[in-house]
PyMOL Python script that loads the backbone (N, CA, C, O; Angstrom):
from pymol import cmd

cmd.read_pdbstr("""\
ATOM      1  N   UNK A   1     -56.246  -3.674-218.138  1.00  0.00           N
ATOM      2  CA  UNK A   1     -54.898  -3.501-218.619  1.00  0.00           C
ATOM      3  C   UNK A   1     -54.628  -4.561-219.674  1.00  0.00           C
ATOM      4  O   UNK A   1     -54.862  -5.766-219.572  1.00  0.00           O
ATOM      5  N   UNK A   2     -54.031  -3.830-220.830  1.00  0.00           N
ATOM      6  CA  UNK A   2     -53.521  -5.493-221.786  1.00  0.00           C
ATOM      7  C   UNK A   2     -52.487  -5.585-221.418  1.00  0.00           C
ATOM      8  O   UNK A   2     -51.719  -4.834-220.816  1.00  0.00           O
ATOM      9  N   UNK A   3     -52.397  -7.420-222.121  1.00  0.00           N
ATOM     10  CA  UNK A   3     -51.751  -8.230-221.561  1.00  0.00           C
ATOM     11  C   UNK A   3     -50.768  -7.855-222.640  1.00  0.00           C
ATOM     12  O   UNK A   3     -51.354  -7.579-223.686  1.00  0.00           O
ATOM     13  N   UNK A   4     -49.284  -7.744-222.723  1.00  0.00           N
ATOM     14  CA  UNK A   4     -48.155  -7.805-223.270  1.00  0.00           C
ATOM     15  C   UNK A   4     -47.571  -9.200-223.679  1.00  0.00           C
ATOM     16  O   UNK A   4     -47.625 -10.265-223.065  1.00  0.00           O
ATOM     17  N   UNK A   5     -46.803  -8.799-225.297  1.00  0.00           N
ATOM     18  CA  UNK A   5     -46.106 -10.119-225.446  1.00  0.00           C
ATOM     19  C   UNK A   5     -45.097 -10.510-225.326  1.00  0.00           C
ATOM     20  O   UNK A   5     -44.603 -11.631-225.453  1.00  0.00           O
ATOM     21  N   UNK A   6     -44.582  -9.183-224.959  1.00  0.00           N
ATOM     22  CA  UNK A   6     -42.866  -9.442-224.487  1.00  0.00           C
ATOM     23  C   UNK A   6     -42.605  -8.040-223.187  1.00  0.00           C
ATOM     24  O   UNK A   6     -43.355  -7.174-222.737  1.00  0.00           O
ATOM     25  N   UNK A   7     -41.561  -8.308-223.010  1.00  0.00           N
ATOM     26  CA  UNK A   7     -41.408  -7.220-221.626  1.00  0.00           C
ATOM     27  C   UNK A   7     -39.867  -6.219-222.985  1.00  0.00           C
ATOM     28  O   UNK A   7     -39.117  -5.287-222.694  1.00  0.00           O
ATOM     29  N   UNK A   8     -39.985  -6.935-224.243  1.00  0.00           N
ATOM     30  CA  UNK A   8     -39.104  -5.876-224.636  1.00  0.00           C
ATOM     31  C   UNK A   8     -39.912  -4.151-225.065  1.00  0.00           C
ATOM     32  O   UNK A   8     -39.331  -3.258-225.682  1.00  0.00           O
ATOM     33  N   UNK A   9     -40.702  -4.114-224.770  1.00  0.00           N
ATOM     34  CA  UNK A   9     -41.478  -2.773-224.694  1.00  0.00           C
ATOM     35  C   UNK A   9     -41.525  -1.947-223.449  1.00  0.00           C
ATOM     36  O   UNK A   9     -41.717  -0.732-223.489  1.00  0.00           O
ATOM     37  N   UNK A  10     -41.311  -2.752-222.122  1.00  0.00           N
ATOM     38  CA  UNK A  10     -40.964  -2.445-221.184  1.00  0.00           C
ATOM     39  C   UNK A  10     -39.606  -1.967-220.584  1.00  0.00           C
ATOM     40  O   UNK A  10     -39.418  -0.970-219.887  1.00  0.00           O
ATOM     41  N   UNK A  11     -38.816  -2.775-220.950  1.00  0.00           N
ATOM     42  CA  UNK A  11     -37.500  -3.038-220.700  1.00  0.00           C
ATOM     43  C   UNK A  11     -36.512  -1.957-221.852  1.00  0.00           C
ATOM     44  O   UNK A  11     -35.497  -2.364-222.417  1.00  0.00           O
ATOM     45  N   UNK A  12     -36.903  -0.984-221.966  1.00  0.00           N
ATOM     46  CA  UNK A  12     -36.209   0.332-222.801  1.00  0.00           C
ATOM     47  C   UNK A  12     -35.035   1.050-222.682  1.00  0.00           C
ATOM     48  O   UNK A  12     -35.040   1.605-221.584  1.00  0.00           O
ATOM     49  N   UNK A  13     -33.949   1.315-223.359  1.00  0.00           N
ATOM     50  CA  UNK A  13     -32.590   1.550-222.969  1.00  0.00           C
ATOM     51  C   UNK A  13     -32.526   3.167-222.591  1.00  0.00           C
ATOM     52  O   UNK A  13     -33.687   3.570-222.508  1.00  0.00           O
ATOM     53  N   UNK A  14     -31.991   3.767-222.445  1.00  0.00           N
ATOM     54  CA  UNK A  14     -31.749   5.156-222.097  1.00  0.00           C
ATOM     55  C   UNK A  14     -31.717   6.103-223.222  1.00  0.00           C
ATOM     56  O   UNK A  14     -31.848   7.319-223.081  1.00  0.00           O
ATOM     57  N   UNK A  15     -31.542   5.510-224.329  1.00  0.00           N
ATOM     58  CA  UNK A  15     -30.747   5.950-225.859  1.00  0.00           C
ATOM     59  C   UNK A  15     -32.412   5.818-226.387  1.00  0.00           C
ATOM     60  O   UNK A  15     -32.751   6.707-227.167  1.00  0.00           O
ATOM     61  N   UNK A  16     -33.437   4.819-226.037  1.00  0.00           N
ATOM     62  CA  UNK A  16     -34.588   4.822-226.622  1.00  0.00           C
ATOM     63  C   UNK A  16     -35.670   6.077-226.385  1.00  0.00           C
ATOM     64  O   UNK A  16     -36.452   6.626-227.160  1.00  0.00           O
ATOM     65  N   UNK A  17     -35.346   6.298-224.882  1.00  0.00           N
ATOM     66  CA  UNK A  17     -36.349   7.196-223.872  1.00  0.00           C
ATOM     67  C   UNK A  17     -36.364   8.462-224.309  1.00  0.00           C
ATOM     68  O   UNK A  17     -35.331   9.109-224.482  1.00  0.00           O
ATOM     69  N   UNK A  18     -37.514   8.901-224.516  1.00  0.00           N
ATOM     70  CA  UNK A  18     -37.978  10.250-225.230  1.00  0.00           C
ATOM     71  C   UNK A  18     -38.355  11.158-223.576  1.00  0.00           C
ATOM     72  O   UNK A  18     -38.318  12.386-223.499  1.00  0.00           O
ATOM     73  N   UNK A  19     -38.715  10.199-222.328  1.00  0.00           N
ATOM     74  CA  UNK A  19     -39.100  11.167-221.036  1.00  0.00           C
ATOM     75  C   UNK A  19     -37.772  11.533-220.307  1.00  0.00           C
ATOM     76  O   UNK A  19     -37.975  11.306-219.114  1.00  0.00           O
ATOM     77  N   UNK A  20     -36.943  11.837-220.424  1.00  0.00           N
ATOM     78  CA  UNK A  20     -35.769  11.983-219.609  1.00  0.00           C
ATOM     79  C   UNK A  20     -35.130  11.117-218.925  1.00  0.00           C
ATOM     80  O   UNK A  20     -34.566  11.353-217.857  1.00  0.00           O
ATOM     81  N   UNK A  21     -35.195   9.541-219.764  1.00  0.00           N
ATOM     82  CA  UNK A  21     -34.896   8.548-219.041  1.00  0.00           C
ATOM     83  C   UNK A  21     -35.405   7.797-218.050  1.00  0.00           C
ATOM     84  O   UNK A  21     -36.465   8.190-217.564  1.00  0.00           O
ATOM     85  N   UNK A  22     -34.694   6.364-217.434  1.00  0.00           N
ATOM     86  CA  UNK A  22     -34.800   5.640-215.902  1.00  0.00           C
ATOM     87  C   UNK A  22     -34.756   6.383-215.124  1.00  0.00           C
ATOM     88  O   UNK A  22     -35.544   6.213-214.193  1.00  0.00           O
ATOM     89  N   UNK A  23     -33.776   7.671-215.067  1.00  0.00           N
ATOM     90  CA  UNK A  23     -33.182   7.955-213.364  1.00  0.00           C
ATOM     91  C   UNK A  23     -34.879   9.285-213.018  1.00  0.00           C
ATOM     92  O   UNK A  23     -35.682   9.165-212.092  1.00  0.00           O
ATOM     93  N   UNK A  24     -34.892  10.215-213.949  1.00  0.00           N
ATOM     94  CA  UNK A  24     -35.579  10.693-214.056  1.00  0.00           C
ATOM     95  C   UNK A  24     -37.259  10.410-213.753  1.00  0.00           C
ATOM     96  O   UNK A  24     -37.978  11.015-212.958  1.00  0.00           O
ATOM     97  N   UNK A  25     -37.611   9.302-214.651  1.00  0.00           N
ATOM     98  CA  UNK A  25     -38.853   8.084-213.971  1.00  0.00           C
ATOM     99  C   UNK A  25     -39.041   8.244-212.406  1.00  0.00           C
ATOM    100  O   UNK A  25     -39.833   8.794-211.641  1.00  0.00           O
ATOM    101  N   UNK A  26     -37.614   7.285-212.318  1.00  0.00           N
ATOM    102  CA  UNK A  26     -37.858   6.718-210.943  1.00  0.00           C
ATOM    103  C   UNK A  26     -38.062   7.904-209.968  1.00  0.00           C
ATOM    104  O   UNK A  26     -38.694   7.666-208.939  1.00  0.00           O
ATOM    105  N   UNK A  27     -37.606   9.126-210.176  1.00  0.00           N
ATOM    106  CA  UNK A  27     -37.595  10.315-209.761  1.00  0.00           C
ATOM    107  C   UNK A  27     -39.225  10.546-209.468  1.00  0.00           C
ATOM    108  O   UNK A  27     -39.619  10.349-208.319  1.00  0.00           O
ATOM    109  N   UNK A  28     -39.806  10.799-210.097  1.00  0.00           N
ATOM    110  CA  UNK A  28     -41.315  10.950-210.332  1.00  0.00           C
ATOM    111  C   UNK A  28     -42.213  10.045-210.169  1.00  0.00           C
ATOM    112  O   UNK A  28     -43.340  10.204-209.701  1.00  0.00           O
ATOM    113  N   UNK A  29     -41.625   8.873-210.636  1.00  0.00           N
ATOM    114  CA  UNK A  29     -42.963   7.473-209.664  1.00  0.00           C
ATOM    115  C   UNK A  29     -42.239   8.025-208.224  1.00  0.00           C
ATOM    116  O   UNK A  29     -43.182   8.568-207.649  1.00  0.00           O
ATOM    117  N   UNK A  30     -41.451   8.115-207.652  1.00  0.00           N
ATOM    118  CA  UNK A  30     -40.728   8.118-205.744  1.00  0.00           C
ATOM    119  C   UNK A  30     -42.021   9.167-205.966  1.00  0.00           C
ATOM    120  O   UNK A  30     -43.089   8.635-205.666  1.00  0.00           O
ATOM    121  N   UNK A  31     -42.128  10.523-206.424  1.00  0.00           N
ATOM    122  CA  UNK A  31     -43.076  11.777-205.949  1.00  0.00           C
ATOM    123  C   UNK A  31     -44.386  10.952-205.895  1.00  0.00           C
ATOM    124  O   UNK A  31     -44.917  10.555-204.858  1.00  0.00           O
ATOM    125  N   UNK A  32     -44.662  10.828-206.670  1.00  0.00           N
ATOM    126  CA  UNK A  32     -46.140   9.911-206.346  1.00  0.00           C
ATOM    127  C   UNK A  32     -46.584   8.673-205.622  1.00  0.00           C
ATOM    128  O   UNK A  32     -47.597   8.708-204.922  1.00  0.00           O
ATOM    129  N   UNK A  33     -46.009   7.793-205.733  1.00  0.00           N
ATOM    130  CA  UNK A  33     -45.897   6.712-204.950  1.00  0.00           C
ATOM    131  C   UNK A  33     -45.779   7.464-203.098  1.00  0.00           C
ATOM    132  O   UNK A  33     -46.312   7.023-202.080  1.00  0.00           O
ATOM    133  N   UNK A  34     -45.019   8.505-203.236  1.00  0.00           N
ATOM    134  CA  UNK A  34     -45.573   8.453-201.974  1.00  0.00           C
ATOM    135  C   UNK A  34     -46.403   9.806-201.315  1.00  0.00           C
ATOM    136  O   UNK A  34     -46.239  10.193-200.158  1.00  0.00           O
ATOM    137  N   UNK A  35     -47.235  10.373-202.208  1.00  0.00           N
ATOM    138  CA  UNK A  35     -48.462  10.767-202.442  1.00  0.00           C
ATOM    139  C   UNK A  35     -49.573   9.625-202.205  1.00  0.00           C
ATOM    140  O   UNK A  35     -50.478   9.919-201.424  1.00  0.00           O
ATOM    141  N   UNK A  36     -49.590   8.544-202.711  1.00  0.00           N
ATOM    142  CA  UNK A  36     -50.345   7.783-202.827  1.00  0.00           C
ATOM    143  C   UNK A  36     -50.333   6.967-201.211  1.00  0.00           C
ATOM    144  O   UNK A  36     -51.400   6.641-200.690  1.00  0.00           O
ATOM    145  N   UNK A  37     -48.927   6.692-200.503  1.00  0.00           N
ATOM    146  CA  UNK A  37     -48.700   5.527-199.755  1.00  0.00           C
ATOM    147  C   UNK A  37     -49.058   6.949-198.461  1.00  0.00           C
ATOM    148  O   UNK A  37     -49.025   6.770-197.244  1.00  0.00           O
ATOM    149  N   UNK A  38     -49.257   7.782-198.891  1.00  0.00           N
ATOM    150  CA  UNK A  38     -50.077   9.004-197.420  1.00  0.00           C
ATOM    151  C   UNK A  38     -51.952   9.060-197.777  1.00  0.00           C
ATOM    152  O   UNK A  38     -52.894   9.473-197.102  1.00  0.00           O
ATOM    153  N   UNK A  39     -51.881   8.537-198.923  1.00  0.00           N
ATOM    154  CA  UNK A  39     -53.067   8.552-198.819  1.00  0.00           C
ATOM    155  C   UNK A  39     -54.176   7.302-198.244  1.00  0.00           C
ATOM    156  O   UNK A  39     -55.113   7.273-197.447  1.00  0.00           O
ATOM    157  N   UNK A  40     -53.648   6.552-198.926  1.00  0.00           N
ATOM    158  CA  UNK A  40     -53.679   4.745-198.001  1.00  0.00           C
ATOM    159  C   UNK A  40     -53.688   5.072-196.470  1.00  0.00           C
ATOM    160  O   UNK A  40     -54.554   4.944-195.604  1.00  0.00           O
ATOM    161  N   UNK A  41     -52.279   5.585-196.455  1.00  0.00           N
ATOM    162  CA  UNK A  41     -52.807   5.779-194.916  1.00  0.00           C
ATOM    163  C   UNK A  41     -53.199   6.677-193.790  1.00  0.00           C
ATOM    164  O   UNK A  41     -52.814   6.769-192.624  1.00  0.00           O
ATOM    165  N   UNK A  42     -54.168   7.367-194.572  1.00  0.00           N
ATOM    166  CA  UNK A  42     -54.694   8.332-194.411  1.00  0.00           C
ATOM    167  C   UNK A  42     -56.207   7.738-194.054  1.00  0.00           C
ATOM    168  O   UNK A  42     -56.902   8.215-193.156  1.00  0.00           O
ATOM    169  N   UNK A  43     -56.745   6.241-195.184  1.00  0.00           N
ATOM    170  CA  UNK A  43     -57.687   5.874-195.150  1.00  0.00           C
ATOM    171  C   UNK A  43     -57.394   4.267-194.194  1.00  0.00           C
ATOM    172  O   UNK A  43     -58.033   3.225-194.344  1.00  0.00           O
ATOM    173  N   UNK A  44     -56.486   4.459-193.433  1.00  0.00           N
ATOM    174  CA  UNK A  44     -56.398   2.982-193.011  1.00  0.00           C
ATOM    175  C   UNK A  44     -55.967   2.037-194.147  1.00  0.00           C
ATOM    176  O   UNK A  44     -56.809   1.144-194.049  1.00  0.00           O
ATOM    177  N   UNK A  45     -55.379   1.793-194.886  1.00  0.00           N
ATOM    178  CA  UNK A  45     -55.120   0.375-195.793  1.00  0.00           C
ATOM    179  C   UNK A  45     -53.794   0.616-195.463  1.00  0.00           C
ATOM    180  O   UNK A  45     -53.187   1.431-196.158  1.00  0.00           O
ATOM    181  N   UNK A  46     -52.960  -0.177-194.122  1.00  0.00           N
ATOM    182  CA  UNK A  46     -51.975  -0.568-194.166  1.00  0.00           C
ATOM    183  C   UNK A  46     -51.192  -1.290-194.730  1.00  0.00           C
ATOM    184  O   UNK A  46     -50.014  -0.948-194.631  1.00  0.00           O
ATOM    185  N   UNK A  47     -51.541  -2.714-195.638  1.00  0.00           N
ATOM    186  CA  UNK A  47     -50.603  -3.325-196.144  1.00  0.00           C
ATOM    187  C   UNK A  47     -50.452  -2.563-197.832  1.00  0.00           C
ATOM    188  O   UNK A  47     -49.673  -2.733-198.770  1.00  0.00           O
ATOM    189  N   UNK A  48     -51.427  -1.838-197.631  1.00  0.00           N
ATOM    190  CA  UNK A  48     -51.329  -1.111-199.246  1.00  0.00           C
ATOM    191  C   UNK A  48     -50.145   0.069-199.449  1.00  0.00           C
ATOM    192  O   UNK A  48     -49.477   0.371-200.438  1.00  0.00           O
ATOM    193  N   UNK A  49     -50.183   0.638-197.982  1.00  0.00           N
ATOM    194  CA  UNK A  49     -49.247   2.043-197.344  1.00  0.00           C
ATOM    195  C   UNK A  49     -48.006   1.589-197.793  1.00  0.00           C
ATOM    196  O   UNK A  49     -47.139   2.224-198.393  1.00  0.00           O
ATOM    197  N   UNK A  50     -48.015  -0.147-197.264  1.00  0.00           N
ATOM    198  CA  UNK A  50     -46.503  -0.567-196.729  1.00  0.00           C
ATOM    199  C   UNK A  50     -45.913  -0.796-198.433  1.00  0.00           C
ATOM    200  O   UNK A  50     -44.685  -0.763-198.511  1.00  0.00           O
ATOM    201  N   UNK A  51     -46.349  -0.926-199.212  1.00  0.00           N
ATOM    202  CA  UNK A  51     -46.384  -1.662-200.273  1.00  0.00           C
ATOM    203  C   UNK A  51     -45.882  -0.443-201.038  1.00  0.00           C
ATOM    204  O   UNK A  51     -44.810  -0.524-201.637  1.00  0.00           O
ATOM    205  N   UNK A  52     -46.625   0.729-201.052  1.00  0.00           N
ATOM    206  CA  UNK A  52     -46.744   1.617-202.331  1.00  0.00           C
ATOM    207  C   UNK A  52     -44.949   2.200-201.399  1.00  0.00           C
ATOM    208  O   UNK A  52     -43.984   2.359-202.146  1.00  0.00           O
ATOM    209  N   UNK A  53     -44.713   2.497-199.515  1.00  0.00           N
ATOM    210  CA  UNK A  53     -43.605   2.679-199.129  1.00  0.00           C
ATOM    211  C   UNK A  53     -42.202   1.914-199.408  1.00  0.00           C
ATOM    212  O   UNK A  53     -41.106   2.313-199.012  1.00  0.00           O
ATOM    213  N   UNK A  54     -42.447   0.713-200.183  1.00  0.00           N
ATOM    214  CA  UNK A  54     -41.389   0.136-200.338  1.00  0.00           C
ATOM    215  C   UNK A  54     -40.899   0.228-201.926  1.00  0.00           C
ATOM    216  O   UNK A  54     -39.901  -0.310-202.404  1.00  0.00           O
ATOM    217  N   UNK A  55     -41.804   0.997-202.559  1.00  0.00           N
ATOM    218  CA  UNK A  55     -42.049   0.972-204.414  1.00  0.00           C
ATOM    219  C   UNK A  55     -40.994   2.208-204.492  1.00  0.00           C
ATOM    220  O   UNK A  55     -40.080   2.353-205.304  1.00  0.00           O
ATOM    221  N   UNK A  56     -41.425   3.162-203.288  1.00  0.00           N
ATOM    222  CA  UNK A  56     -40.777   4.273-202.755  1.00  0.00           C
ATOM    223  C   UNK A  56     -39.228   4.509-202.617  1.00  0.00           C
ATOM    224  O   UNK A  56     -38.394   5.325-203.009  1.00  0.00           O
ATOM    225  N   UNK A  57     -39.288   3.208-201.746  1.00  0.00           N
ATOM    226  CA  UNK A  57     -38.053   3.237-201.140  1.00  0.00           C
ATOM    227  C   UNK A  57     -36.926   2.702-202.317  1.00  0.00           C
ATOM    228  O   UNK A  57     -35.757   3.080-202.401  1.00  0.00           O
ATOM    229  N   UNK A  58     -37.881   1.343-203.532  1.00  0.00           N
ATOM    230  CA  UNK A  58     -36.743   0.804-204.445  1.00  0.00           C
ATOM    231  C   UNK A  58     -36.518   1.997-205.736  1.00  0.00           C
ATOM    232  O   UNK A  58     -35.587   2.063-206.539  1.00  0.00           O
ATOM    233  N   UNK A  59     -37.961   3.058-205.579  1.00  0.00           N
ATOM    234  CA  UNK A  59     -37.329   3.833-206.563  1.00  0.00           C
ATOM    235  C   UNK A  59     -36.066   5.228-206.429  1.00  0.00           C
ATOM    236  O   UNK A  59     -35.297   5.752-207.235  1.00  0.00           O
ATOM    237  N   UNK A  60     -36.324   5.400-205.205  1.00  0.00           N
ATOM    238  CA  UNK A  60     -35.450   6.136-204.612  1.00  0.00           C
ATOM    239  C   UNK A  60     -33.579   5.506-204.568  1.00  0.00           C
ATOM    240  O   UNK A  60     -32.551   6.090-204.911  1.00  0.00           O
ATOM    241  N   UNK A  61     -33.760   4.319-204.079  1.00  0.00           N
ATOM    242  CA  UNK A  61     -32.605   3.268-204.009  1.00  0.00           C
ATOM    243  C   UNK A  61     -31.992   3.591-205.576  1.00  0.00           C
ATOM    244  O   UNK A  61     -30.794   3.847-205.702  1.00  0.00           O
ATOM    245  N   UNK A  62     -32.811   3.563-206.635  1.00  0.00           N
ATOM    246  CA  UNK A  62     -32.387   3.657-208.265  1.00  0.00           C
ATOM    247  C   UNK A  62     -31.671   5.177-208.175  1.00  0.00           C
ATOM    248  O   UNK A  62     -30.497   5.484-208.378  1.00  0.00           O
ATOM    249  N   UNK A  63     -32.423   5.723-207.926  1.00  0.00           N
ATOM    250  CA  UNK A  63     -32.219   7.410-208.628  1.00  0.00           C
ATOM    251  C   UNK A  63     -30.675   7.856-207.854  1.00  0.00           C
ATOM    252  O   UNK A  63     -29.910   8.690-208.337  1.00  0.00           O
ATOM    253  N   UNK A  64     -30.392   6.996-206.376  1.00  0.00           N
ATOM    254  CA  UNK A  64     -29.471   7.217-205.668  1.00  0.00           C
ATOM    255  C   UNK A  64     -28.362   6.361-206.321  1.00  0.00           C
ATOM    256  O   UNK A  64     -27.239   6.856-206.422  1.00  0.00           O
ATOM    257  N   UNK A  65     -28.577   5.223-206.731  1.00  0.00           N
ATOM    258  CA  UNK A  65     -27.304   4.584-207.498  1.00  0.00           C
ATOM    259  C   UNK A  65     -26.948   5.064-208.592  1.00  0.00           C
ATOM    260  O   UNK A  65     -25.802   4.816-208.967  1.00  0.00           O
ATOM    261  N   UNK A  66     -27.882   5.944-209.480  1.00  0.00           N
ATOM    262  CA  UNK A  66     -27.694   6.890-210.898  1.00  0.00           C
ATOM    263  C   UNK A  66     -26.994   7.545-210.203  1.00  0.00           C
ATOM    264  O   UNK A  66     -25.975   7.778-210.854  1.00  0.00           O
ATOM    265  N   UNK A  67     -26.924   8.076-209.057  1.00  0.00           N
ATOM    266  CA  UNK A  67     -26.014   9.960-209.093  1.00  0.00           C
ATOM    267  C   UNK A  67     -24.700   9.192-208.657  1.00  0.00           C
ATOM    268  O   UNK A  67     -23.613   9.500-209.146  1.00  0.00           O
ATOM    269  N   UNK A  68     -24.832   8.208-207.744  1.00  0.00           N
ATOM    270  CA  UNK A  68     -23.624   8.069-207.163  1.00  0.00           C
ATOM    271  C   UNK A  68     -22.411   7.333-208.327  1.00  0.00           C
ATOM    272  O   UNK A  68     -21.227   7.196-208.019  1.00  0.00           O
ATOM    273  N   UNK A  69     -23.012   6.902-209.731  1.00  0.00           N
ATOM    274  CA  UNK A  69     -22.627   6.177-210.461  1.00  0.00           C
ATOM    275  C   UNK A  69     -22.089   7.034-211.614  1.00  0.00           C
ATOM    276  O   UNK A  69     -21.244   6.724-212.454  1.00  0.00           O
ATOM    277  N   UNK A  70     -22.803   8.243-211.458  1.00  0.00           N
ATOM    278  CA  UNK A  70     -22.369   9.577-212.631  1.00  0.00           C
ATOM    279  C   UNK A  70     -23.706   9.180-213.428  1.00  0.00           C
ATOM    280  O   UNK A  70     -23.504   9.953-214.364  1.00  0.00           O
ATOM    281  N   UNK A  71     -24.930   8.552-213.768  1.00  0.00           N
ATOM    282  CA  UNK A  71     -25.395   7.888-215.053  1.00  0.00           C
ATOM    283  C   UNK A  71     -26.628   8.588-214.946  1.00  0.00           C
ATOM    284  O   UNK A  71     -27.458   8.222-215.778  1.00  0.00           O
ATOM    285  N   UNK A  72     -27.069   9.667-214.013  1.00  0.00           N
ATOM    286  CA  UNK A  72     -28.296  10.257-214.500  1.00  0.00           C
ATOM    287  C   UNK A  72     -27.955  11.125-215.392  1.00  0.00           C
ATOM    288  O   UNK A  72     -28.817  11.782-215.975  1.00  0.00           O
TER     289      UNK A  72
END
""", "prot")
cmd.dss("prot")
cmd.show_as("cartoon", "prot")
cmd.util.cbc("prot")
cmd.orient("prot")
């Protein structure tokens, strides 16, 4: 992975986003992330399960403060 020189490439406004936005994202990493955190533990790697379940849980936490906020 390269290394970045700023996190302003990361850090992208809503007005920049060509994929349907943050709320949308977080929407779709939650689908996979926990695709992934059944597959971990599927193979035994618990602290990996717990990890990819909590990526889960903060992207879900997002997509739920977008609706409840009006901003998706």
């Amino acid at each position: 992975m390269a290394a970045r020189d700023s996190r302003a490439d990361v850090l992208r406004t809503d007005s920049s986003a060509k994929d349907g936005g943050p709320a949308e994202a977080a929407s779709a990493i939650s689908e996979v992330v926990a695709e992934l955190a059944q597959l971990s533990r599927r193979h035994r790697l618990d602290m990996l399960a717990y990890l990819l379940d909590m990526a889960q849980l903060e992207a879900d936490e997002f997509v739920r403060r977008r609706l409840t906020s009006g901003e998706f």
